[in-house]
VEXDREN-2710 file (C-alpha; in Angstrom, 1 decimal):
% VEXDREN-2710
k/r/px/py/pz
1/UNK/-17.2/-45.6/-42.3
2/UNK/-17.5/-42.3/-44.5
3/UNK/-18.4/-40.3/-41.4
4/UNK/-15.6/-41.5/-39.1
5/UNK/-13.2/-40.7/-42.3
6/UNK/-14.7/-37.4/-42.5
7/UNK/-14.2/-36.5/-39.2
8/UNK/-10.3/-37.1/-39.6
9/UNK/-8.8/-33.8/-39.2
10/UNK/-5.3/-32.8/-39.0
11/UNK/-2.9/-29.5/-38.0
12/UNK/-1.9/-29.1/-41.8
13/UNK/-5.7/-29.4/-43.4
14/UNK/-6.5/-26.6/-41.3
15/UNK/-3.7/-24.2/-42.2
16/UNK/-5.0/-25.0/-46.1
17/UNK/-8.8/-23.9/-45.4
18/UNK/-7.8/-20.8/-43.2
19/UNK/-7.9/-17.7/-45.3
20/UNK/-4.5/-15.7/-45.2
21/UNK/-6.3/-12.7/-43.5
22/UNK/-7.7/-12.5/-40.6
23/UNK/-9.7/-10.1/-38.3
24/UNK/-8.6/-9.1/-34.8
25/UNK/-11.0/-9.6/-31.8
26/UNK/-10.9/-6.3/-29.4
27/UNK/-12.1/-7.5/-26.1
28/UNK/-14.2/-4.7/-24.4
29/UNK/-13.4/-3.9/-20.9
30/UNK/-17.0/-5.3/-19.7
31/UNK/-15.6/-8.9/-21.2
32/UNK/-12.5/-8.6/-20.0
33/UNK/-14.1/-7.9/-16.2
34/UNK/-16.3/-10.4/-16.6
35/UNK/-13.6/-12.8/-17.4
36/UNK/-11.9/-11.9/-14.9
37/UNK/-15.3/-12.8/-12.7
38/UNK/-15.0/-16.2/-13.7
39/UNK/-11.6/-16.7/-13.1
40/UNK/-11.7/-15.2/-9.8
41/UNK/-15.2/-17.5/-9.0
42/UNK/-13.0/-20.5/-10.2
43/UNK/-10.5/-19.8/-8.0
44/UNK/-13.1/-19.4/-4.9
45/UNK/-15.2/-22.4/-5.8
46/UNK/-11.6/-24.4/-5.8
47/UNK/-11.5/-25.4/-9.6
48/UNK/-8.5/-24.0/-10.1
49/UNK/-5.8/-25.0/-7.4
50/UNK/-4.3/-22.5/-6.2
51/UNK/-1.2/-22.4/-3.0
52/UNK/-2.1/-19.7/0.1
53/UNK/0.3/-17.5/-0.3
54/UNK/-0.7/-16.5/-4.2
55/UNK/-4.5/-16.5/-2.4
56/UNK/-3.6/-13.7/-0.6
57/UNK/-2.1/-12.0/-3.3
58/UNK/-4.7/-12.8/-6.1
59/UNK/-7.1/-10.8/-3.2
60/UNK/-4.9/-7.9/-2.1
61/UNK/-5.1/-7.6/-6.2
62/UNK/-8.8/-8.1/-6.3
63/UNK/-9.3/-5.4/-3.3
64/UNK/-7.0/-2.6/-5.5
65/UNK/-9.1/-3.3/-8.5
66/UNK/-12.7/-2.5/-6.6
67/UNK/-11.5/0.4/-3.7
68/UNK/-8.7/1.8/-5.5
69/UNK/-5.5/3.2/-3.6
70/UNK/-5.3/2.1/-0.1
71/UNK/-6.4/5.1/2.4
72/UNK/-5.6/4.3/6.3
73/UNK/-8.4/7.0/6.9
74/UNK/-11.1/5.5/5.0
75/UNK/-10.3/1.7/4.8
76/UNK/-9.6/0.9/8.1
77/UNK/-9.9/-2.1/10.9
78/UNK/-12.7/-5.1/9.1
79/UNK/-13.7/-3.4/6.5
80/UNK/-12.5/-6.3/4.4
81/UNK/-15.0/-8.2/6.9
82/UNK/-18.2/-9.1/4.5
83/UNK/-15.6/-9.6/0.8
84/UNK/-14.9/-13.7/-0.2
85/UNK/-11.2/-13.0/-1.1
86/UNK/-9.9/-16.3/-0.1
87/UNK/-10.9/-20.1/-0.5
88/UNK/-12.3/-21.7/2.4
89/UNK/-9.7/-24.6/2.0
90/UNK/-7.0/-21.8/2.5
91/UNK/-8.9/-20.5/5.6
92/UNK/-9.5/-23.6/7.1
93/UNK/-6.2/-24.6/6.5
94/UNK/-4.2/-22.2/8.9
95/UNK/-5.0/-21.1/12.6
96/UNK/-5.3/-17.5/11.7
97/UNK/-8.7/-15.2/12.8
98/UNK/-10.9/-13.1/9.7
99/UNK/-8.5/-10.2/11.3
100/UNK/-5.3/-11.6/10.8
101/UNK/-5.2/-12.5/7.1
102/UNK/-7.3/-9.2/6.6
103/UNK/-4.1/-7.5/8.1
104/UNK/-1.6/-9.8/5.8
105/UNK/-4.1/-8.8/2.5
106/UNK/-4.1/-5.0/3.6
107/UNK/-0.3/-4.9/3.8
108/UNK/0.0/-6.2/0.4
109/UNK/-2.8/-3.9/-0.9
110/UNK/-1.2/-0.8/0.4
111/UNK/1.8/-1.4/-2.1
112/UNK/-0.1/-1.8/-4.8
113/UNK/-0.8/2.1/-4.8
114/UNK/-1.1/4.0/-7.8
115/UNK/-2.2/0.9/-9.9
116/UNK/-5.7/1.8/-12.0
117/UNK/-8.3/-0.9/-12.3
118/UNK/-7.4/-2.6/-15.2
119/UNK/-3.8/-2.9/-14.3
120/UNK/-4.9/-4.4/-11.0
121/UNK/-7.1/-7.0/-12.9
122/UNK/-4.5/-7.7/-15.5
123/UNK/-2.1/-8.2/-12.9
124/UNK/-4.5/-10.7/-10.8
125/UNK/-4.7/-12.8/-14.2
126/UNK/-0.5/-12.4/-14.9
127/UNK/-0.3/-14.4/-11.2
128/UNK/-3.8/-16.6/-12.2
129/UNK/-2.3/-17.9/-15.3
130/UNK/0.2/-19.4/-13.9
131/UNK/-1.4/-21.4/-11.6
132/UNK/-0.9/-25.3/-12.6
133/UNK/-5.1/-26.0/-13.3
134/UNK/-5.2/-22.6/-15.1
135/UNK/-7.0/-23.0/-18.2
136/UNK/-6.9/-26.5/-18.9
137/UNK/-10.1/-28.6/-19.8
138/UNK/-10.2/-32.2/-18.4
139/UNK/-11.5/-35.0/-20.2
140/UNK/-12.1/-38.8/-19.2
141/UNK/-10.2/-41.0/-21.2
142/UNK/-9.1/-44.6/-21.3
143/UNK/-5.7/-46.4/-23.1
144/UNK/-5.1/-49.3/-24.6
145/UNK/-4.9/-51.4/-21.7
146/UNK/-8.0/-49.9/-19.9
147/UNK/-6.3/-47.4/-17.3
148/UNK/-8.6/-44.9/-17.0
149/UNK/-6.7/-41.5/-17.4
150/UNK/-7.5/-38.0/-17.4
151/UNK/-6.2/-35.8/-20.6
152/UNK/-5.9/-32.2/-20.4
153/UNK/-6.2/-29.4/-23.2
154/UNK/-4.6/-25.7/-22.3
155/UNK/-3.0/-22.9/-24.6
156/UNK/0.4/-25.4/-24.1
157/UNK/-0.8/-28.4/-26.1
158/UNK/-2.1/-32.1/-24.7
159/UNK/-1.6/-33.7/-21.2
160/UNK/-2.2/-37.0/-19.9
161/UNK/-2.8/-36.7/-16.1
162/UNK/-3.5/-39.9/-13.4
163/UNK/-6.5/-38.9/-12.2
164/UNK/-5.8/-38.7/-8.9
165/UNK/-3.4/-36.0/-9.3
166/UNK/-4.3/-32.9/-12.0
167/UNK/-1.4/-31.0/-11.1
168/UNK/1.8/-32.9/-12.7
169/UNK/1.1/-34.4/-16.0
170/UNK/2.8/-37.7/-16.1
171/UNK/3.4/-37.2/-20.6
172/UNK/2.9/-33.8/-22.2
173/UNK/3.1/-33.1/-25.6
174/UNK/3.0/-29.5/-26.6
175/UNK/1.4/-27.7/-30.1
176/UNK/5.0/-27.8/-31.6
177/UNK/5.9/-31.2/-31.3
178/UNK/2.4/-32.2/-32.2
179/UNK/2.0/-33.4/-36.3
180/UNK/-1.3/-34.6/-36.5
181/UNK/-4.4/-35.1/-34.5
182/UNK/-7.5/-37.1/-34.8
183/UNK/-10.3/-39.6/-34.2
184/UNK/-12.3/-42.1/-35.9
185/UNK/-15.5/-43.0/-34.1
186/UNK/-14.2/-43.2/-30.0
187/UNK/-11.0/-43.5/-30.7
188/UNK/-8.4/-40.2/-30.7
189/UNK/-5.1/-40.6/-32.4
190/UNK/-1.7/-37.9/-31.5
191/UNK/0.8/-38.1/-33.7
192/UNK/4.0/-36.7/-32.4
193/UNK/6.2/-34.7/-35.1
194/UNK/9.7/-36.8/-34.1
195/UNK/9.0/-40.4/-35.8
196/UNK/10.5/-42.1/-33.4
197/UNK/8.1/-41.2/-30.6
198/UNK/5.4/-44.1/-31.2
199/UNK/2.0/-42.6/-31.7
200/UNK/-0.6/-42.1/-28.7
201/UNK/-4.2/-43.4/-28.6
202/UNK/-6.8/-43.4/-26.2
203/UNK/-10.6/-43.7/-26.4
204/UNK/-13.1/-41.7/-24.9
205/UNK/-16.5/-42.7/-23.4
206/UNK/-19.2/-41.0/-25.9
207/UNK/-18.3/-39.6/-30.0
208/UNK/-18.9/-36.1/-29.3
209/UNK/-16.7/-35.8/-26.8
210/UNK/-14.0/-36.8/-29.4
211/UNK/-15.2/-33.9/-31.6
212/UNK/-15.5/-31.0/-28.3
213/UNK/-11.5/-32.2/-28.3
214/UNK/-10.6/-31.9/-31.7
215/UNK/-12.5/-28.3/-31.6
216/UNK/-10.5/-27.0/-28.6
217/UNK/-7.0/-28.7/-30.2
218/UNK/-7.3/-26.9/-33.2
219/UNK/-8.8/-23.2/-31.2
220/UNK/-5.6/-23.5/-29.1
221/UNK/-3.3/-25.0/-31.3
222/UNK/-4.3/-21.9/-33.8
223/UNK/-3.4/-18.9/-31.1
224/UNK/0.0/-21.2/-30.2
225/UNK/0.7/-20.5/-33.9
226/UNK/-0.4/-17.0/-33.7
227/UNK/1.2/-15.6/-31.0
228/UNK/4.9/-17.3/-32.6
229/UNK/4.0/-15.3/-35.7
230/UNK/5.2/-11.4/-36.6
231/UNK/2.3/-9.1/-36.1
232/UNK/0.8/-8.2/-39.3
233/UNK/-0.4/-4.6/-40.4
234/UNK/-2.9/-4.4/-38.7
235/UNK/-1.7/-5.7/-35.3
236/UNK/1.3/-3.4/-35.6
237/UNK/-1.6/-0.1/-35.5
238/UNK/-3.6/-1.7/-32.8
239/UNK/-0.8/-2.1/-30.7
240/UNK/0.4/1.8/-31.9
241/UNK/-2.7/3.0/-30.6
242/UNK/-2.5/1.2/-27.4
243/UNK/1.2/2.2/-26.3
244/UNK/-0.3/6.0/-27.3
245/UNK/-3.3/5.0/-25.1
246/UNK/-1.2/3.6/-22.2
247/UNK/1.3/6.8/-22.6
248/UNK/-2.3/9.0/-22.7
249/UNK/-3.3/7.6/-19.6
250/UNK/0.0/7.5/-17.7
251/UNK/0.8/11.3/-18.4
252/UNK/-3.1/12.0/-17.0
253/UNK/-2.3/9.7/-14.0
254/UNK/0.6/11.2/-13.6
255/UNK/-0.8/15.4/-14.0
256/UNK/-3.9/13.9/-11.3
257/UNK/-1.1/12.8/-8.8
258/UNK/0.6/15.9/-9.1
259/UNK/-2.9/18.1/-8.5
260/UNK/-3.4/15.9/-5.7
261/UNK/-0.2/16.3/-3.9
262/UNK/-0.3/20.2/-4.6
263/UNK/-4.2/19.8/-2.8
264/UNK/-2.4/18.1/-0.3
265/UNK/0.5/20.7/0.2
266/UNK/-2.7/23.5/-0.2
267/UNK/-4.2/21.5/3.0
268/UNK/-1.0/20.7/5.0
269/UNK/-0.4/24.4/4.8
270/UNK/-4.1/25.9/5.6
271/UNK/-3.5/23.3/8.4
272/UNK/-0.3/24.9/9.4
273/UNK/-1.5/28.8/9.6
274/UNK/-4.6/27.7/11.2
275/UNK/-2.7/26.1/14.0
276/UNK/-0.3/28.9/13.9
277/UNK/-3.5/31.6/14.3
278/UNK/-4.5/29.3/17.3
279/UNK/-1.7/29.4/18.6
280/UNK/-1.3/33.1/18.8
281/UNK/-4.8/33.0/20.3
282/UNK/-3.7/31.3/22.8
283/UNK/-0.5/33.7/23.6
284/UNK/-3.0/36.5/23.3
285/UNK/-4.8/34.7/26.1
286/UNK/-2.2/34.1/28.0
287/UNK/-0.4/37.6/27.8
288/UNK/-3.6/39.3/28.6
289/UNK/-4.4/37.2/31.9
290/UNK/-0.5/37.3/32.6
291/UNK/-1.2/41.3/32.5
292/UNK/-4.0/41.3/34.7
293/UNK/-2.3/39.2/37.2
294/UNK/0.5/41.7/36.9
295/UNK/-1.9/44.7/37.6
296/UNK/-3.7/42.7/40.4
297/UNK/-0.3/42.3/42.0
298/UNK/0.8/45.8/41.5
299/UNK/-2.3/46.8/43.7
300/UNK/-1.9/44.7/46.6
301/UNK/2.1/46.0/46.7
302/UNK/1.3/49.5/46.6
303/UNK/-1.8/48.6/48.9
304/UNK/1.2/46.6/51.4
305/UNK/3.4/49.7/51.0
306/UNK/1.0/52.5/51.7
307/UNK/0.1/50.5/55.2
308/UNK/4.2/50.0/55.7
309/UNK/4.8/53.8/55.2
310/UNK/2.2/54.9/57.9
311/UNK/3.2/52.6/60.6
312/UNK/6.6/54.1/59.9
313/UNK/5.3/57.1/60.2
314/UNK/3.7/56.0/63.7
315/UNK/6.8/54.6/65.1
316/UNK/8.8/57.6/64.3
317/UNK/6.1/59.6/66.0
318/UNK/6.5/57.4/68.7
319/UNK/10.3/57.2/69.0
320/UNK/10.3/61.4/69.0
321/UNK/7.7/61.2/72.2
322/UNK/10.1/59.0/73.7
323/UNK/12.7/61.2/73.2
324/UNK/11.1/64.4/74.2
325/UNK/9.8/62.6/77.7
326/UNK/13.1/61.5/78.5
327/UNK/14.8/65.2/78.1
328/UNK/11.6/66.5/80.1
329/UNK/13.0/63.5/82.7
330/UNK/16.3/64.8/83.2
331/UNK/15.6/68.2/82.8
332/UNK/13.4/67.3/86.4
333/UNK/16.0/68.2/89.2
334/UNK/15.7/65.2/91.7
335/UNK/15.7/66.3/95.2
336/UNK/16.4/63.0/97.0
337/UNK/18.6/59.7/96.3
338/UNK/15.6/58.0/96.1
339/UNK/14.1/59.7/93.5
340/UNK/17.3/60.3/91.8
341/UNK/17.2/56.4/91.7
342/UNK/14.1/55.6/90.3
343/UNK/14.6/58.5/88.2
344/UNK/17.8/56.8/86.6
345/UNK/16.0/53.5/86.3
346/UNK/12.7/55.3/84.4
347/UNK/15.6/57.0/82.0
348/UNK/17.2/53.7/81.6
349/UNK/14.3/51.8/80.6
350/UNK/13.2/55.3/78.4
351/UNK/16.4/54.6/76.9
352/UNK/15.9/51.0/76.0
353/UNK/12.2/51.7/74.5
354/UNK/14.0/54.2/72.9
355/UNK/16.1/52.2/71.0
356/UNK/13.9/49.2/70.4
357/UNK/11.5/51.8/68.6
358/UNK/13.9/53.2/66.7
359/UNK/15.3/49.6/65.6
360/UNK/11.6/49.0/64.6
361/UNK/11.5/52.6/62.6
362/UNK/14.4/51.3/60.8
363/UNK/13.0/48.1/60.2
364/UNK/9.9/49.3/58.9
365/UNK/11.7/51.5/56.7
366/UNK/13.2/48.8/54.9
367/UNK/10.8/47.1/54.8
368/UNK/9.0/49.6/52.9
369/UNK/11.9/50.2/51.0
370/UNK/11.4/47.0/49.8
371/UNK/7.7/47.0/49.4
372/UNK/8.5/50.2/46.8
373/UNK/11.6/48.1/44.8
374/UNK/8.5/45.2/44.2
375/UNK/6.0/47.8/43.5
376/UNK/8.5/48.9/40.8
377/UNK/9.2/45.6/39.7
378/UNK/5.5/44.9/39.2
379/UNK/4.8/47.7/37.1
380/UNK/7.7/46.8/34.8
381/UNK/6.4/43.4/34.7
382/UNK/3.0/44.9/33.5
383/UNK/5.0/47.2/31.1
384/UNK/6.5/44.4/29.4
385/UNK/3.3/42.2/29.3
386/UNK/1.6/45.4/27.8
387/UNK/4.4/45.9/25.1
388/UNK/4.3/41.7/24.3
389/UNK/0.7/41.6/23.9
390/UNK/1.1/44.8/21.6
391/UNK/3.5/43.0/19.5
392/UNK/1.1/39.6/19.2
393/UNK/-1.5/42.2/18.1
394/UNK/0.6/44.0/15.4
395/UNK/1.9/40.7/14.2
396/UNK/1.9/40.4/10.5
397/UNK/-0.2/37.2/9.2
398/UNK/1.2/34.5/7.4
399/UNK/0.2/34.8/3.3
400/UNK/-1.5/32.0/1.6
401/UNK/0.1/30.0/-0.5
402/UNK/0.3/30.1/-4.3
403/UNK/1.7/26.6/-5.5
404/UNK/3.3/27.1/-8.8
405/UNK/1.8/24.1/-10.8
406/UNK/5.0/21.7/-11.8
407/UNK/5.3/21.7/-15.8
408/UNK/3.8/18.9/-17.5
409/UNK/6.4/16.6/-19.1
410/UNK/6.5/17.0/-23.0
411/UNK/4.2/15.6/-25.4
412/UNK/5.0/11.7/-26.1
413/UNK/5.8/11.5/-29.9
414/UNK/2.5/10.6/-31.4
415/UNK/2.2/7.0/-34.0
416/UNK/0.7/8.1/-36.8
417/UNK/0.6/5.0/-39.5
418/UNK/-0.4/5.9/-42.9
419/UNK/-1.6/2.5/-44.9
420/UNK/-0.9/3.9/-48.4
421/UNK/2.4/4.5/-47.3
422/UNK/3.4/2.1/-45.6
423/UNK/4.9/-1.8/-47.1
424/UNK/4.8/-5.1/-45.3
425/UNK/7.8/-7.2/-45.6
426/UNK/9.7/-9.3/-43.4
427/UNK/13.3/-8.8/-43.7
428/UNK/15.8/-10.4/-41.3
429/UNK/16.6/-6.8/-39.6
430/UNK/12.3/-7.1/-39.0
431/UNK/13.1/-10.8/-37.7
432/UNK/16.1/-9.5/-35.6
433/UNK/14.1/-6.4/-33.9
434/UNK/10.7/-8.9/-33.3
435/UNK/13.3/-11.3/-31.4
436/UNK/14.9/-8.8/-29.5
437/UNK/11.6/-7.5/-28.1
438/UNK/10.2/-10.7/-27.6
439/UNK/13.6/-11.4/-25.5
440/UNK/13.4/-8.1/-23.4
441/UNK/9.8/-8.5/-22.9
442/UNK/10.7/-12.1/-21.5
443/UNK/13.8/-11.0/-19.4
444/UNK/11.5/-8.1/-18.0
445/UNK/8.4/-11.0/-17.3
446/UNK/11.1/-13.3/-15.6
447/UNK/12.5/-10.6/-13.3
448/UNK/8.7/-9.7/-12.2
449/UNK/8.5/-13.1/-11.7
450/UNK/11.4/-13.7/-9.3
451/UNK/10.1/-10.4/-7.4
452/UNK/6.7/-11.9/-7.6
453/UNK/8.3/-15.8/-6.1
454/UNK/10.0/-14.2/-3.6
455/UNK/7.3/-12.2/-2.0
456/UNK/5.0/-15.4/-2.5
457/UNK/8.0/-17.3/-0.4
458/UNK/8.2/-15.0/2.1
459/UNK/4.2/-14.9/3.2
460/UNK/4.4/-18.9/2.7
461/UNK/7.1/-18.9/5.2
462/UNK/5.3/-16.3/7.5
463/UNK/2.5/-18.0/7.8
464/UNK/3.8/-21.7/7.6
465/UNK/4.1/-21.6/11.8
466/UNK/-0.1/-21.2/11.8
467/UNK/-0.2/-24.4/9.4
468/UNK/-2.7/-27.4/10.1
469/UNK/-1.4/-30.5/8.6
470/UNK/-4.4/-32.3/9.4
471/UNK/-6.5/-30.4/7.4
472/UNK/-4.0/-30.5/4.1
473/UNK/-5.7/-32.0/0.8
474/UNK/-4.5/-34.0/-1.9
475/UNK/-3.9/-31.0/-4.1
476/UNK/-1.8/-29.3/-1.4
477/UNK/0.2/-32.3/-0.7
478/UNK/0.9/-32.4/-4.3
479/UNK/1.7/-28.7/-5.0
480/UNK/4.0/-29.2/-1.8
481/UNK/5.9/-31.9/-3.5
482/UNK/6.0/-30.1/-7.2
483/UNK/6.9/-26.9/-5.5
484/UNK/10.4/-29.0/-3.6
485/UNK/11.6/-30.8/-6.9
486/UNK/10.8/-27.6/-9.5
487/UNK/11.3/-25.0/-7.3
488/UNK/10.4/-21.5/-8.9
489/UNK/10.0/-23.0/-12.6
490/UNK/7.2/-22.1/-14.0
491/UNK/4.5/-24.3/-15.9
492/UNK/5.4/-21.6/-19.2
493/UNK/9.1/-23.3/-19.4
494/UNK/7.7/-25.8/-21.6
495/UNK/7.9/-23.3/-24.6
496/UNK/11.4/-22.3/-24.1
497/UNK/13.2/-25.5/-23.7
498/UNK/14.6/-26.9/-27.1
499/UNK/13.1/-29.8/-28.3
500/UNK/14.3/-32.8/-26.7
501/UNK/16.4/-35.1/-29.2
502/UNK/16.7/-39.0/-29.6
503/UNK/13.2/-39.3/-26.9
504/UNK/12.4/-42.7/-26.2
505/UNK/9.3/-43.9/-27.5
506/UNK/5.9/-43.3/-24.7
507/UNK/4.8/-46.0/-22.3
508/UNK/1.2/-45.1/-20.0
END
């Protein structure tokens, strides 16, 4: 009997044995990835529930936090191929092929650009945490009447689940409406802080079950109480330095994204004058075979005209024989008729060879004429090509270019917290500015969260066409069902509802 009354333990007794200082855990980034591990292995192995769409974009997160930016030239078609990103109830689930959701992930990772490591991890446990199973250790437990139940213990406070469904709590009772908490033997007692709520009790199978419970009440039930608390001195610095660290690391993300689009610009424009320089390579070329054709040409037509001149020369000879035989003809005194007729017949057919040879001279003429205009021509053609490809030659080359670095922005006003100097005391203006950025740090976390629900809606709806109902679990039949009556509430609204007044006493 003096052990079971020993192990009694209640909210207030631990608030008196707790010193009034305490000292603050830093996690190191190795714990922080391995935690992150073991989320993400939870999540694979199917411990934690989790819907399709926020699979795919717990993964596109995953695949930021171990390649980095997204790079259409490096990751390209299946090289998502051999990474477990994705339960294989969500695979299995949907008629989609390896490629497909590797294509939905990808499109999702590419806007994720610019995020460092961390922030991509830190971002894949934002989305993780608010998964319904997140966090929350299940224990066997039985009421009064024998119902075997399931009770839950998360960062919230207490839940009583059926077992066959560990998504919706059917009672919850969370840290701040909680006044005492204990066990005597097998037995665990929850006394509510309203009066008028009766008090819960339920008995586990073995005692030390009863005391792992009471140990994670009181760890969780301690950080609930922590995190509603002003930040003492000490938190205030930590939290100094890291906004200086976050500011430190932003400005150098910021002056590496600048380098590398000035090495971009550097490259766009070696690119540029190296296709211009090929270009005028290829002009050269061009001009210089264009100019040989020309000469070629040139040749032939003075060739074509030289042969046109002497057979003009010939036909004139020709045409001036003619006319020399038939003066020699009539000069001939013809003696009889009939020779005076045949003579007129030989001088009419001179005649007509006379004057088809001297249409021929003429024709010949012009054509030669012409021959000489297209010799011309030609040479002024290869004039011309000569004088362009002189130009290409002479052509002034393109200077490299000397990007200005842009100036870095200015120095961000450095914390610098002086503990002799410096007085802690909460006054209401204190109270007043802690609310105010607790409030815009919520408004801020609800609008990414309605930008979050609505990209998670629209894959769900993309993807709802490839959907095998056959294959659906419990779990997704329940998350289908929560998802219709709460729509995008979120399983953190528990804190900020009031208190609920007048509740009627519990009933399991």
């Amino acid at each position: 009997m003096a052990g079971a009354i020993a192990s009694r333990m209640s909210f207030s007794s631990l608030k008196r044995k707790q010193p009034k200082t305490f000292t603050v855990r830093i996690v190191t980034m190795d714990a922080e990835m391995e935690f992150n591990c073991e989320v993400k292995k939870q999540i694979l192995d199917e411990k934690i529930y989790c819907p399709p769409e926020a699979s795919v974009l717990l993964a596109s997160y995953a695949v930021q936090a171990k390649y980095g930016d997204y790079d259409p030239s490096v990751h390209k078609r299946g090289f998502l191929a051999q990474e477990e990103l994705l339960p294989k109830r969500v695979i299995n689930l949907y008629q989609m092929t390896p490629e497909m959701w590797e294509e939905r992930i990808t499109a999702w990772y590419a806007e994720h650009r610019g995020r460092a490591r961390d922030e991509a991890e830190m971002e894949y446990l934002k989305i993780a945490q608010d998964l319904e199973m997140y966090g929350v250790n299940y224990f066997a437990i039985r009421n009064k009447k024998g119902t075997e139940l399931l009770l839950g213990v998360d960062a919230l406070g207490l839940h009583i689940y059926d077992p066959e469904n560990r998504l919706t709590p059917k009672i919850s009772f969370p840290w701040n409406e909680i006044r005492n908490i204990s066990y005597s033997d097998k037995e665990f007692t929850i006394k509510p802080l309203d009066k008028k709520i009766d008090v819960f009790k339920f008995n586990s199978s073995k005692l030390r079950v009863n005391k792992l419970i009471l140990q994670l009440c009181i760890g969780n039930h301690d950080l609930f109480m922590r995190r509603r608390k002003a930040d003492s001195l000490e938190v205030q610095q930590m939290k100094a330095q890291a906004r200086e660290e976050k500011a430190r690391k932003q400005m150098e993300r910021q002056r590496l994204a600048r380098e590398k689009q000035m090495r971009e610009e550097a490259e766009r424009t070696r690119d540029e004058l190296e296709r211009r320089l090929l270009q005028m390579k290829e002009e050269a070329t061009m001009a210089n075979e264009a100019l040989m054709r020309s000469e070629e040409t040139a040749d032939l037509l003075a060739e074509k005209a030289q042969i046109t001149e002497e057979e003009a020369k010939l036909l004139a000879q020709k045409a001036a024989e003619a006319e020399q035989e038939m003066q020699r003809i009539k000069a001939t005194a013809i003696r009889t008729e009939e020779e005076k007729r045949l003579m007129e017949q030989k001088v009419l057919e001179a005649e007509v060879l006379a004057l088809k040879m001297a249409e021929e001279s003429e024709r010949r003429a012009k054509e030669a004429d012409q021959l000489k205009q297209d010799l011309q021509e030609a040479r002024e053609a290869e004039r011309r090509a000569k004088q362009k490809l002189l130009e290409i030659t002479t052509k002034p080359t393109y200077p490299p270019m000397n990007p200005i670095p842009a100036p870095l922005p200015p120095d961000i006003t450095s914390f610098n917290l002086i503990g002799d100097s410096l007085s802690f005391d909460f006054k209401d203006t204190d109270m007043k500015r802690l609310s105010m950025e607790i409030e815009k740090e919520k408004v801020e976390y609800m609008e990414k969260s309605k930008h979050l629900q609505e990209q998670l809606n629209e894959l769900k709806t993309e993807i709802e066409a490839l959907k095998l109902k056959e294959r659906e679990t419990a779990l997704d039949i329940l998350h289908n069902e929560n998802s219709d009556r709460s729509g995008t509430s979120s399983k953190h609204n528990t804190i900020k509802k009031p208190q609920a007044q007048g509740r009627r006493p519990i009933c399991i």
